[in-house]
Backbone as ProteinMPNN parsed JSONL, in Angstrom:
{"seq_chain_A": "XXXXXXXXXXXXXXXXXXXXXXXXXXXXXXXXXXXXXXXXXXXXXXXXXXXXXXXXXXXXXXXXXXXXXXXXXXXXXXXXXXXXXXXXXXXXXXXXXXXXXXXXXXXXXXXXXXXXXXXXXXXXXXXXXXXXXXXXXXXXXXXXXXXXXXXXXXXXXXXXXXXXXXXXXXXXXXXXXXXXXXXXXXXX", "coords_chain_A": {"N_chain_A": [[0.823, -1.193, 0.0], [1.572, 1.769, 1.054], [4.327, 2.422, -0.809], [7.827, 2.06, -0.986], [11.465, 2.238, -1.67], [13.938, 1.557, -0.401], [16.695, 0.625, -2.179], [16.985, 3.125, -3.965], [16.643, 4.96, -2.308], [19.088, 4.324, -0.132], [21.397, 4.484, -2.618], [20.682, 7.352, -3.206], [21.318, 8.88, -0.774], [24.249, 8.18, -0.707], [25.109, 9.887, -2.827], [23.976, 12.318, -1.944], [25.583, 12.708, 0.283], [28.771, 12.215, -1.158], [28.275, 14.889, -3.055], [29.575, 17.096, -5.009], [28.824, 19.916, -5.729], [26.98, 21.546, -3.513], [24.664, 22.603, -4.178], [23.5, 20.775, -5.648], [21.499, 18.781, -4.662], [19.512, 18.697, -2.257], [17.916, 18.717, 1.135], [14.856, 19.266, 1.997], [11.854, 19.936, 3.404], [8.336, 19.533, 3.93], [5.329, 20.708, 5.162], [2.316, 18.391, 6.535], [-0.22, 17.997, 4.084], [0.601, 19.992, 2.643], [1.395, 20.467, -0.782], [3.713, 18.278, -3.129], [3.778, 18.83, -5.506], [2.146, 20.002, -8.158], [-0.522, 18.989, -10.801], [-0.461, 19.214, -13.976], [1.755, 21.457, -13.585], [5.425, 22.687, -14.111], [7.355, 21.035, -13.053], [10.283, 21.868, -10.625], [12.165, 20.693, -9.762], [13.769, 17.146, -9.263], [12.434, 14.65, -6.789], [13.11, 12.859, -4.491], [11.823, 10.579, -1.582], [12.684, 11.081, 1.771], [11.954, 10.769, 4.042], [8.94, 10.212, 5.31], [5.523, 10.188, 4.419], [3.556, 10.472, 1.269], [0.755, 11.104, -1.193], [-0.433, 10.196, -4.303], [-1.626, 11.417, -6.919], [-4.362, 11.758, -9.461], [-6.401, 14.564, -10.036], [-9.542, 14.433, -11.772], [-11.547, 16.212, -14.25], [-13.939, 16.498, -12.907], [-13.957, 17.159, -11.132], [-13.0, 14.983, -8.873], [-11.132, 13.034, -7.186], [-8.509, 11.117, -7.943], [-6.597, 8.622, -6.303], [-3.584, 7.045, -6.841], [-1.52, 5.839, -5.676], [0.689, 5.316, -2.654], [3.099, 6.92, -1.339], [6.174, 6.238, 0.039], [9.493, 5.974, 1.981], [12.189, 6.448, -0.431], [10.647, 6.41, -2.463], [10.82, 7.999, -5.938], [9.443, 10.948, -7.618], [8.72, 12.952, -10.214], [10.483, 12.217, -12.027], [9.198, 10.793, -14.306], [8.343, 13.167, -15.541], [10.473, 14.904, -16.537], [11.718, 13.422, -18.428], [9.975, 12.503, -20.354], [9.582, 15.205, -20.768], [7.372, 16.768, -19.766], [4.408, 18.293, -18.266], [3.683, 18.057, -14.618], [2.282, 15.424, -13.74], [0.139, 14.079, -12.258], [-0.538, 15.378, -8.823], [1.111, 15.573, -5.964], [0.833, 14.98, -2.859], [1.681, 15.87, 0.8], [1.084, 13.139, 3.144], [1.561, 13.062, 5.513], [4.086, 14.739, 7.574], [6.847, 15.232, 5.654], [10.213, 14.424, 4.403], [12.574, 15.506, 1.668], [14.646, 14.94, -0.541], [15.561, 17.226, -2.482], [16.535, 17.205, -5.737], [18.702, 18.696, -8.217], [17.639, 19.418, -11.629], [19.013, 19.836, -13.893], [21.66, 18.554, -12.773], [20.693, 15.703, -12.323], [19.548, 14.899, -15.263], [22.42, 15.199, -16.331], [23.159, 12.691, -14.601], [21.631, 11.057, -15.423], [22.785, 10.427, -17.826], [25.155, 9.651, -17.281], [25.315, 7.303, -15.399], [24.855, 4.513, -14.733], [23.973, 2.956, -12.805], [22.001, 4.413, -11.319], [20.171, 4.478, -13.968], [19.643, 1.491, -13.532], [18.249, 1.847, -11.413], [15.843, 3.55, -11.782], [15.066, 1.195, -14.076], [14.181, -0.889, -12.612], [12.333, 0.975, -10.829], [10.082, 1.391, -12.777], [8.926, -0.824, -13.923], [7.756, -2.25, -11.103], [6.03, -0.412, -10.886], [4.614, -1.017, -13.271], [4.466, -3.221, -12.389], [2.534, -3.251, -9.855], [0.382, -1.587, -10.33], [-1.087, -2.648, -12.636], [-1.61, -5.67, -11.035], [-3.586, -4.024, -8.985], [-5.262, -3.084, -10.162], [-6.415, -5.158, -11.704], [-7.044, -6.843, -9.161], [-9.231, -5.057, -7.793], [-11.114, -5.532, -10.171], [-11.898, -8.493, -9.867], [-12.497, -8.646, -6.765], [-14.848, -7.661, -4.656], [-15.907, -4.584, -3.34], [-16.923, -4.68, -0.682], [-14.691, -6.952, 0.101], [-11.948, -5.485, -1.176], [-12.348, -3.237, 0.764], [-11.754, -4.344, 2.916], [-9.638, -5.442, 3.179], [-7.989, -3.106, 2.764], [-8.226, -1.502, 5.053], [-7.112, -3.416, 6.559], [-4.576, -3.587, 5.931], [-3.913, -0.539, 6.347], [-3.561, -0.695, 8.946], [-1.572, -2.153, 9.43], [-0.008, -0.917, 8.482], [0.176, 1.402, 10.074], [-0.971, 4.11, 9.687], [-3.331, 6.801, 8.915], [-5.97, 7.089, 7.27], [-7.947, 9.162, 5.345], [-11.724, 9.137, 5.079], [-12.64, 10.213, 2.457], [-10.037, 9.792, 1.422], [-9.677, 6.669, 1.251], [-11.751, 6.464, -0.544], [-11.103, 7.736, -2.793], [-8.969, 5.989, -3.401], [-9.8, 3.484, -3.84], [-11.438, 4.204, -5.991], [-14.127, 4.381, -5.62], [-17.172, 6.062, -5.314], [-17.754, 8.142, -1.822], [-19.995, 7.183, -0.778], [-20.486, 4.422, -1.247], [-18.274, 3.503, -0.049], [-18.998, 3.866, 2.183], [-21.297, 1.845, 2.382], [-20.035, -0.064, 2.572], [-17.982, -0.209, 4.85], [-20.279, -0.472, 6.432], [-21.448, -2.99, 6.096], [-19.447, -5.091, 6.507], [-19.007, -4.235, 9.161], [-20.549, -5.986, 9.745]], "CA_chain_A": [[0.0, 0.0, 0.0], [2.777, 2.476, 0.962], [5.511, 1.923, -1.148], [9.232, 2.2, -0.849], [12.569, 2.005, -2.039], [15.226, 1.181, 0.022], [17.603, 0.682, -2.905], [16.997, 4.296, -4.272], [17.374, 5.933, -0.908], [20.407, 4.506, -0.138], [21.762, 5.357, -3.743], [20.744, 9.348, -3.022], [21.729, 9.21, 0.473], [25.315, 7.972, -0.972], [25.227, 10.737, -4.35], [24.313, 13.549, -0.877], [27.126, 12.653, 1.078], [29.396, 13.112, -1.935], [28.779, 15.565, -4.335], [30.528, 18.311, -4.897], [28.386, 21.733, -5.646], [26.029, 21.326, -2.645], [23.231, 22.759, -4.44], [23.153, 20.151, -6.471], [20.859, 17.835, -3.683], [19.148, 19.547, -0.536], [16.831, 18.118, 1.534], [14.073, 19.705, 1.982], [10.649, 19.58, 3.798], [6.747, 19.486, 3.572], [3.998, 19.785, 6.273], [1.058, 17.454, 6.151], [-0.877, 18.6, 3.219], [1.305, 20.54, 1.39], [1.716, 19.725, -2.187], [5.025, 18.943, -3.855], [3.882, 18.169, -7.268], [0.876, 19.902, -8.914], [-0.575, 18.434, -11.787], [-0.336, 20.436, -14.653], [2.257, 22.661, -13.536], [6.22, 22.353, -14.687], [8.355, 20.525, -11.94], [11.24, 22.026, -10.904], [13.297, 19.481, -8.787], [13.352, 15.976, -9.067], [12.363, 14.266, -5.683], [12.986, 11.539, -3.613], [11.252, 10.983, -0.18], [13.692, 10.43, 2.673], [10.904, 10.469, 5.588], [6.862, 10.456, 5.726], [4.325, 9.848, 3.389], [2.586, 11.46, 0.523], [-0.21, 10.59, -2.428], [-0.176, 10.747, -5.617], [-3.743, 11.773, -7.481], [-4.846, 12.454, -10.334], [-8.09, 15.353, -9.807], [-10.194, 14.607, -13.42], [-12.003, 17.539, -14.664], [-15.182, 17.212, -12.643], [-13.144, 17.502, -9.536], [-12.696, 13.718, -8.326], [-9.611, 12.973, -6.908], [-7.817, 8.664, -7.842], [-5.19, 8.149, -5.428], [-2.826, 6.14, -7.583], [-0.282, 5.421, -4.9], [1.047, 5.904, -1.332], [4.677, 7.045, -1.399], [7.343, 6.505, 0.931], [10.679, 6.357, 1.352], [12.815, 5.942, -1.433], [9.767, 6.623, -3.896], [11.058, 8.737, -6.433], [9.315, 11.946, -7.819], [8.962, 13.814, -11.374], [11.616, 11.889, -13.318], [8.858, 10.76, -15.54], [7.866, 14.228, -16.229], [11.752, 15.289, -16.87], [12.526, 12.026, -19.038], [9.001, 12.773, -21.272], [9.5, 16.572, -20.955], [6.116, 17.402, -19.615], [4.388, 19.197, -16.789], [3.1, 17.351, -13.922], [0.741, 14.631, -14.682], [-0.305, 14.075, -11.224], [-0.723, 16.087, -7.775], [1.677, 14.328, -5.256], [0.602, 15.909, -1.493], [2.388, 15.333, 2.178], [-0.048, 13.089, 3.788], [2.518, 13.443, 6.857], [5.124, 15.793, 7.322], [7.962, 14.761, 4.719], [11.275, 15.667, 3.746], [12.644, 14.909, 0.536], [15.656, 15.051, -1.212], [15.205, 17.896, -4.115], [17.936, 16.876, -6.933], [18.604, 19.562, -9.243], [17.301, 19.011, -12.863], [20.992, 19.749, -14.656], [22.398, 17.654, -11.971], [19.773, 14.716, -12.378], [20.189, 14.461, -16.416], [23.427, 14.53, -16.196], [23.232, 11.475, -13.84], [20.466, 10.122, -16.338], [23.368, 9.926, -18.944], [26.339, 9.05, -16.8], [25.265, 6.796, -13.917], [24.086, 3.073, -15.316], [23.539, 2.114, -11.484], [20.783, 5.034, -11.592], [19.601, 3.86, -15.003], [19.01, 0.205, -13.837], [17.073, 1.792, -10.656], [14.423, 3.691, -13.038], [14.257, 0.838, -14.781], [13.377, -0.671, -11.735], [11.094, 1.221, -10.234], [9.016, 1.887, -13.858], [8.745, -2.199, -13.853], [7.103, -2.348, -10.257], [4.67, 0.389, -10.809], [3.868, -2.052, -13.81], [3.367, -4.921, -11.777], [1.813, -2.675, -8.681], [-0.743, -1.089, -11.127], [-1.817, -4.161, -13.704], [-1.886, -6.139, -10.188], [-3.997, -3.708, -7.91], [-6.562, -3.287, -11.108], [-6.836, -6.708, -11.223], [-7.663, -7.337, -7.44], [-10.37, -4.632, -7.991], [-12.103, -5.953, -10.556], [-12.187, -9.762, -9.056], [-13.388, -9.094, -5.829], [-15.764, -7.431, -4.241], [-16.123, -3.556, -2.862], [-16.334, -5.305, 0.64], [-13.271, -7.398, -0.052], [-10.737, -4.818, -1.157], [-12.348, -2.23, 1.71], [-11.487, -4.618, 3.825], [-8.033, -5.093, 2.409], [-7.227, -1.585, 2.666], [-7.866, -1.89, 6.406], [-6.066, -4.121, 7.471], [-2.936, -2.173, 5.344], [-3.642, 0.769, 7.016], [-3.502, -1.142, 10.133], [-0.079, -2.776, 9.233], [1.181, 0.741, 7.906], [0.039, 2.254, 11.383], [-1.143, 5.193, 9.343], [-4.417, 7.052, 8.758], [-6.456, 7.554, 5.884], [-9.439, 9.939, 5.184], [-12.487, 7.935, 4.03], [-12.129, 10.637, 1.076], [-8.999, 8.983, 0.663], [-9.77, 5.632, 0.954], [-13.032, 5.821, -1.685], [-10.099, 7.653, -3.967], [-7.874, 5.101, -3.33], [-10.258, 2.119, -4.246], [-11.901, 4.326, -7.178], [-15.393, 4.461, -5.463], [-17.804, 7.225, -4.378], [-18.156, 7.62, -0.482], [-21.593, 6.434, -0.53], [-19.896, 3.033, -1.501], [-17.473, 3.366, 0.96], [-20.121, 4.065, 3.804], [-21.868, 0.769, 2.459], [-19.041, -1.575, 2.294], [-17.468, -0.45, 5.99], [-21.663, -1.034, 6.996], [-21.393, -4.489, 5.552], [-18.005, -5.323, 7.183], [-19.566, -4.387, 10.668], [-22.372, -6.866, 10.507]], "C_chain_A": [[0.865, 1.253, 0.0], [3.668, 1.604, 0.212], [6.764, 2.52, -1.335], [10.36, 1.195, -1.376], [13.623, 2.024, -1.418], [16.436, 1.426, -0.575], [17.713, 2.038, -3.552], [17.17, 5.11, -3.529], [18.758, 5.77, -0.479], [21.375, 4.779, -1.196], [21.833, 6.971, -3.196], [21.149, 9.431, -2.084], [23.559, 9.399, 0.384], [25.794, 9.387, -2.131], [25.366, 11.988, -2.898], [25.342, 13.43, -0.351], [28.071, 12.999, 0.425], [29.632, 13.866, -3.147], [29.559, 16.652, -3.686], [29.956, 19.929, -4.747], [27.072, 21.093, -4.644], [24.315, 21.467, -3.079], [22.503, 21.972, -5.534], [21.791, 18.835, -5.747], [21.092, 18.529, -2.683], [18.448, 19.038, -0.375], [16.007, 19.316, 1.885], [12.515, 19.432, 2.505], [9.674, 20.025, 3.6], [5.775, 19.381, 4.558], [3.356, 18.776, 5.387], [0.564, 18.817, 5.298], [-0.663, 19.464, 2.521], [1.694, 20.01, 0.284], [3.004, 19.909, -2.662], [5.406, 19.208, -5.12], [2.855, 18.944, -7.636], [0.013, 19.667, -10.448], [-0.622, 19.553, -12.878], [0.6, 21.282, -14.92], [3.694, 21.623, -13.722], [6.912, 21.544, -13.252], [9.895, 21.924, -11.97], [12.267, 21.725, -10.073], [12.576, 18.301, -8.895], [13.421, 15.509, -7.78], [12.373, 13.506, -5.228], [12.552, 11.567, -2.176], [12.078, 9.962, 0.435], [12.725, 10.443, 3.604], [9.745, 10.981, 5.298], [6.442, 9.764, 4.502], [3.655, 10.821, 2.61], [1.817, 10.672, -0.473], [-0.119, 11.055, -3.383], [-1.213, 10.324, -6.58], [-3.286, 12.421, -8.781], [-6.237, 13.105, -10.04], [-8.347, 15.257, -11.196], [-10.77, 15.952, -13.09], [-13.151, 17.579, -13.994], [-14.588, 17.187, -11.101], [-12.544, 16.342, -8.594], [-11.415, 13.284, -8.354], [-9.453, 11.1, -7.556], [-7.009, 9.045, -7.22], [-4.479, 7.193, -6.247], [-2.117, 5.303, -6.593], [-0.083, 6.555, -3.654], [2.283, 6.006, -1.625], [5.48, 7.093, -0.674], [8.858, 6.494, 0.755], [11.201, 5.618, 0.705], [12.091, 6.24, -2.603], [10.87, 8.023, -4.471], [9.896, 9.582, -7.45], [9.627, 13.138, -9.422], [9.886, 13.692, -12.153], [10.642, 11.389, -14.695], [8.436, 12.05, -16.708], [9.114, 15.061, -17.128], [12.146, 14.478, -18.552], [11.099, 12.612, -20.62], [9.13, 14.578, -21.615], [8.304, 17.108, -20.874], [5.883, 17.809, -18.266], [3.774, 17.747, -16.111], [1.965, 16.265, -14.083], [0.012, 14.149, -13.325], [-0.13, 15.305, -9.973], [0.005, 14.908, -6.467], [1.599, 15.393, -3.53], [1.094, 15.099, -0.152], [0.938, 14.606, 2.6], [0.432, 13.217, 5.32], [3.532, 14.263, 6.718], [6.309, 14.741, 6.985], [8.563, 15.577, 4.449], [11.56, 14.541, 2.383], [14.417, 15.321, 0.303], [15.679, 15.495, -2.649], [16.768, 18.049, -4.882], [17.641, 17.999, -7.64], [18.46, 19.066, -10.699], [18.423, 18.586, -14.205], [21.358, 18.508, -14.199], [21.871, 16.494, -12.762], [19.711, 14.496, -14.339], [21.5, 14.234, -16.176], [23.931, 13.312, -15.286], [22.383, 10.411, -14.948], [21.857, 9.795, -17.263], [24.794, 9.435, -18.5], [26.408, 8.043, -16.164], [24.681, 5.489, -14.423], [23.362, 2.601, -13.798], [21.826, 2.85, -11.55], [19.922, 4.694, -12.827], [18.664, 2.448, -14.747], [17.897, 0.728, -12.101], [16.055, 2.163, -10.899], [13.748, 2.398, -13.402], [13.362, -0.228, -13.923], [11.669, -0.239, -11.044], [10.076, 1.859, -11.244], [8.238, 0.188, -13.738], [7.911, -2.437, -12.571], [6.216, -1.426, -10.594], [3.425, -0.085, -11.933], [2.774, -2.607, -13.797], [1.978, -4.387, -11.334], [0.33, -2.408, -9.994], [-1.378, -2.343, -11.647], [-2.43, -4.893, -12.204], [-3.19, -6.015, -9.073], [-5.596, -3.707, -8.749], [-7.329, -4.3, -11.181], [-7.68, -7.201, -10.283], [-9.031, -6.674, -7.838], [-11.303, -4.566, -8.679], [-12.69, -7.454, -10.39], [-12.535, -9.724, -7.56], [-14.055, -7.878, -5.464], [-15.454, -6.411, -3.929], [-15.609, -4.123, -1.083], [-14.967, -5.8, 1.283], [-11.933, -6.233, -0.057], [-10.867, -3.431, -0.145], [-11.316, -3.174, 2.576], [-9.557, -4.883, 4.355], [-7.344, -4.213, 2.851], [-7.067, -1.298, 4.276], [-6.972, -1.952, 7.238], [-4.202, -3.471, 7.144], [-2.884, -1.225, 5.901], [-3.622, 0.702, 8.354], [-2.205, -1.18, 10.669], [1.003, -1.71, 9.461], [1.405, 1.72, 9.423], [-0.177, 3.853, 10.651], [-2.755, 5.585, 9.043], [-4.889, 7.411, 7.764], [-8.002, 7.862, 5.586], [-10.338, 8.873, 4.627], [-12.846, 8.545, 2.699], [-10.907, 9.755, 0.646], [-9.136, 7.387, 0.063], [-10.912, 5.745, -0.605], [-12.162, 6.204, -2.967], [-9.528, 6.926, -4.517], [-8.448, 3.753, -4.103], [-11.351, 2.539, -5.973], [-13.121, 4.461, -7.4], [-16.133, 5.641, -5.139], [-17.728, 6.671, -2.844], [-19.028, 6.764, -0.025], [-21.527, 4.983, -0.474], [-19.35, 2.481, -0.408], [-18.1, 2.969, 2.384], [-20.643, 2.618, 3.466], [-21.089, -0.527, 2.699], [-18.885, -1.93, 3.947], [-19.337, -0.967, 6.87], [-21.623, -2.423, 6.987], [-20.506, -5.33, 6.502], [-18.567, -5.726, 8.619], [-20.538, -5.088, 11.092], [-21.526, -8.493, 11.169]], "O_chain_A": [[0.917, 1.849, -1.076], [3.824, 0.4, 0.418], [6.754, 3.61, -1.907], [10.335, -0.029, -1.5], [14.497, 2.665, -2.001], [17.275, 2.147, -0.036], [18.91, 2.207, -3.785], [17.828, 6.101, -3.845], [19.55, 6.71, -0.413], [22.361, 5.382, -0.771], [22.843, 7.592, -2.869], [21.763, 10.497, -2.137], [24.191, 10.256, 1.001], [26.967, 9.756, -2.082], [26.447, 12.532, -2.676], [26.186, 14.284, -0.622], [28.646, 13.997, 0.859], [30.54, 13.778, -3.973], [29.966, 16.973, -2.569], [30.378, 20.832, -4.024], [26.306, 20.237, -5.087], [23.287, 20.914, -2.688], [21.454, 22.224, -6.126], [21.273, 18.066, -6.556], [22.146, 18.937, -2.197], [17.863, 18.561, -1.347], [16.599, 20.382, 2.055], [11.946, 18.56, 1.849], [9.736, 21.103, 3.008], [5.323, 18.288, 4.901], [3.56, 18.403, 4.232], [0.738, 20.016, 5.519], [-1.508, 19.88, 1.728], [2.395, 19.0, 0.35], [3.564, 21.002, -2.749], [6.435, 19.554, -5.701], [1.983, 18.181, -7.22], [0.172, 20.631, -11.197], [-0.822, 20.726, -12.562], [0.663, 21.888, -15.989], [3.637, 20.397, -13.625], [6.418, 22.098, -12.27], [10.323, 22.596, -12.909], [13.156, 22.511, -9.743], [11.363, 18.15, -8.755], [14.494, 15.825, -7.266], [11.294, 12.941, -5.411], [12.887, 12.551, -1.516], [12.285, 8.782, 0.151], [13.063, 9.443, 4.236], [9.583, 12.174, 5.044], [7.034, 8.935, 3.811], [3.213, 11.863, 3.095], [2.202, 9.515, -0.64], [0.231, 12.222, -3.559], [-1.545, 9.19, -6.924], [-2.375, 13.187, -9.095], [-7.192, 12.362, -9.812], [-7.585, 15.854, -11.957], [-10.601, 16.631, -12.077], [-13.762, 18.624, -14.214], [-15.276, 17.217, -10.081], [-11.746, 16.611, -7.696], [-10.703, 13.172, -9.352], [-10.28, 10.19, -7.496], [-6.511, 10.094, -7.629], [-5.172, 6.175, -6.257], [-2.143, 4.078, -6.716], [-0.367, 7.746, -3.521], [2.717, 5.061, -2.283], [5.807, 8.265, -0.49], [9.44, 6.866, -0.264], [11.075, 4.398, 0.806], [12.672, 6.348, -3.683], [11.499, 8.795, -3.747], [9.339, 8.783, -8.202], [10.576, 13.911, -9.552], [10.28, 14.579, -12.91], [11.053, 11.496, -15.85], [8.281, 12.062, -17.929], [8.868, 15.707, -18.147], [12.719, 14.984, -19.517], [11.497, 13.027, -21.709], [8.752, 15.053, -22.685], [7.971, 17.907, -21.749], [6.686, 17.776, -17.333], [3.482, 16.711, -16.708], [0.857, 16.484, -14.572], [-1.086, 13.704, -13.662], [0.535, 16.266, -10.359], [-0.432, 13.801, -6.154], [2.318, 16.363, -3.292], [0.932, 13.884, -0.042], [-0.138, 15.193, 2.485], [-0.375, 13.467, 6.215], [3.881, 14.512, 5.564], [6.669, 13.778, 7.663], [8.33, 16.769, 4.244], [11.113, 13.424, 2.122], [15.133, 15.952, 1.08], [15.761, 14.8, -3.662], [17.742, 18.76, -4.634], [16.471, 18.367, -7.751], [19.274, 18.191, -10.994], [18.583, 17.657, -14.997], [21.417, 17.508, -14.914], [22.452, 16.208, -13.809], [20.013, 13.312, -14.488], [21.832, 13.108, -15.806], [25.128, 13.027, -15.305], [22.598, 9.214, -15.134], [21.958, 8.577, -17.409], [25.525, 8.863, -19.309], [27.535, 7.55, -16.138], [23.472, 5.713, -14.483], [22.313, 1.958, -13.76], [20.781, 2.227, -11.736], [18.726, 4.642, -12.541], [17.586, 2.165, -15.271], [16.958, 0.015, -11.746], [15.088, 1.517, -10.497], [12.544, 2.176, -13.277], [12.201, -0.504, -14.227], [10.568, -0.764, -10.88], [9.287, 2.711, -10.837], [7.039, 0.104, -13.473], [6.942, -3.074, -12.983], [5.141, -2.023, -10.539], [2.209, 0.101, -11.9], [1.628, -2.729, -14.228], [0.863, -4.626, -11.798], [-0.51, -3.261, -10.277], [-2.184, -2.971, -10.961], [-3.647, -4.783, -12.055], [-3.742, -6.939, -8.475], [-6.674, -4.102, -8.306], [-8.513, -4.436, -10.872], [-8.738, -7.809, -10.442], [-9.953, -7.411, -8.188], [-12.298, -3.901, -8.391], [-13.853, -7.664, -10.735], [-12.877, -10.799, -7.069], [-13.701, -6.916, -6.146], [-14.226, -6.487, -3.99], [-14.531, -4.037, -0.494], [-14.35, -5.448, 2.288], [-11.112, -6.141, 0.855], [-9.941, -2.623, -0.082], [-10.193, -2.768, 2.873], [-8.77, -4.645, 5.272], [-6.211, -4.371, 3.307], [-5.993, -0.928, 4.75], [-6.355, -1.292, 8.074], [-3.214, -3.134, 7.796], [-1.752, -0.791, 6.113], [-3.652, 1.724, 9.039], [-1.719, -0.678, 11.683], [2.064, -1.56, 10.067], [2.346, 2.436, 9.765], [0.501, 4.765, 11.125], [-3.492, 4.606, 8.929], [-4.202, 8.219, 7.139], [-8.959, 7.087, 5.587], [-9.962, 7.942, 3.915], [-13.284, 7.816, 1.809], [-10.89, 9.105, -0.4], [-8.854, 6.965, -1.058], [-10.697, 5.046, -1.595], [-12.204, 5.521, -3.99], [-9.369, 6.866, -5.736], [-7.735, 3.067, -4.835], [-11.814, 1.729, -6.777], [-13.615, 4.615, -8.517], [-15.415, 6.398, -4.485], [-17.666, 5.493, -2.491], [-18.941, 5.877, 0.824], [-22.32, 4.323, 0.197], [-19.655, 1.424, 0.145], [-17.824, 2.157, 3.267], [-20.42, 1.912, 4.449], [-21.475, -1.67, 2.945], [-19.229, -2.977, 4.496], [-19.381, -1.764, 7.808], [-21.799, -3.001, 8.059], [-20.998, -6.215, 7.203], [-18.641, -6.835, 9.148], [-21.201, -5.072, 12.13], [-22.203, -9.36, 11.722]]}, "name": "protein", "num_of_chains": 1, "seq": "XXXXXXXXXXXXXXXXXXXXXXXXXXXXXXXXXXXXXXXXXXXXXXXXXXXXXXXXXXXXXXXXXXXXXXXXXXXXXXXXXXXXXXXXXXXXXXXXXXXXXXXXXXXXXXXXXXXXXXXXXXXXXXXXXXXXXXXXXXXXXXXXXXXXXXXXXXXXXXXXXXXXXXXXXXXXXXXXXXXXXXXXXXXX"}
């Protein structure tokens, strides 16, 4: 449900320690509910999250948020928008207070074309969001409303974290009204 990268954090944690022009990688922080991404708009640092949690939505045009994904640490942050050359294609917001690790854009190509280790962690973490995606679609059209509420639950049990029941009905792709019927169901 949250997901993380281990292997990409310790990578950037290793690139902070030694570069050379400092302003090439700063960390940087986010209350809860501050946005670091907004859809639409240009990026201008690529990001990796060294501590908390944030979401990452698409709002369609009649205002309805999808939660795509929970992000923790190690997720990485606006390289697809860099790599395609476009603005934001999602809205990625603190759901806890997070810091990040904002790479500079120069910097961060020039790592795209020097660094193979960074190369094979993209390719990486494009391949899990794959699986994660094809996988989570899947689940939600084989079982039940009830089923994958209940799912989400027990994950947000595991995670020890909290999640709006806006979030959750985002998250699973439902209206509230759904939501309200499923956790009804659950409790009988």
């Amino acid at each position: 449900m949250v997901r993380t990268n281990q292997s990409f954090l310790s990578y950037l944690e290793q690139l902070y320690k030694t570069q050379q022009r400092k302003e090439d990688i700063i960390v940087k922080s986010f209350p809860k509910g501050k946005r670091l991404f907004v859809q639409n708009e240009n990026a201008s640092k690529i990001m990796l999250i060294k501590e908390g949690i944030a979401k990452c939505f698409f709002t369609e045009e009649n205002d309805k948020e999808y939660i795509v994904e929970f992000l923790g640490k190690g997720e990485i942050l606006g390289e697809i928008e860099l790599i395609r050359n476009i603005p934001c294609l999602c809205n990625i917001e603190a759901m806890t207070d997070v810091t990040v690790y904002a790479i500079a854009i120069p910097y961060f190509t020039s790592l795209l074309k020097n660094e193979i280790s960074l190369n094979n962690l993209l390719l990486e973490v494009f391949a899990e969001r794959i699986v994660n995606t094809s996988s989570r679609a899947s689940y939600q059209q084989l079982y039940t409303t009830e089923h994958t509420v209940a799912k989400l639950l027990d994950l947000q049990l595991k995670q020890g974290i909290e999640i709006s029941r806006e979030d959750k009905a985002a998250y699973l792709g439902i209206t509230i009204r759904s939501l309200n019927r499923a956790l009804k169901s659950l409790e009988r």
